[in-house]
C-alpha positions in Angstrom: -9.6 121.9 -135.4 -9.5 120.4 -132.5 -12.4 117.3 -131.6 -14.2 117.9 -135.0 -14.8 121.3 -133.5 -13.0 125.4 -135.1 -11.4 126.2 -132.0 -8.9 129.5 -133.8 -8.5 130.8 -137.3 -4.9 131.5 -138.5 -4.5 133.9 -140.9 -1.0 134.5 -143.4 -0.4 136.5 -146.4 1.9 139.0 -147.7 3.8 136.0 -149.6 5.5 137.7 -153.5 5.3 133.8 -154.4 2.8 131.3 -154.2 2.4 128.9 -151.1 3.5 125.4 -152.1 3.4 122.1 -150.2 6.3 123.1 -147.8 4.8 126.6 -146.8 1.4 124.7 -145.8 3.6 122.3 -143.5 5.3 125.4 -141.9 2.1 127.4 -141.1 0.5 123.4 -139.5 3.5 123.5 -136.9 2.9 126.8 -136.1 -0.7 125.9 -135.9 0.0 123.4 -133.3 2.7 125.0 -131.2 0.1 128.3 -131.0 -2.2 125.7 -129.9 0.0 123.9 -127.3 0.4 127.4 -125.7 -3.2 128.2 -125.7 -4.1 124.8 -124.3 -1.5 125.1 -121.8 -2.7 128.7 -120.4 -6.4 127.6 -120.6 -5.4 124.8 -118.2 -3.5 126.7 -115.7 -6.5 129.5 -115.2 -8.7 126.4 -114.8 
């Protein structure tokens, strides 16, 4: 989300265990540094 608006869907599976609190804070990092890039690439073809 990014100002109150879906801007990209991640996806993740294939876990054997359950996804706990610390799996949840892994996948939001990744979030953001995919989103950094994506941000970053969409600016320089502006």
């Amino acid at each position: 989300m990014r100002d109150e608006k879906v801007v990209a869907i991640l996806g993740v599976g294939n876990k054997p265990d359950e996804y706990d609190e610390d799996d949840v804070k892994w996948i939001g990092i990744m979030a953001d540094l995919a989103w950094d890039i994506v941000s970053k690439k969409i600016a320089e073809d502006e």
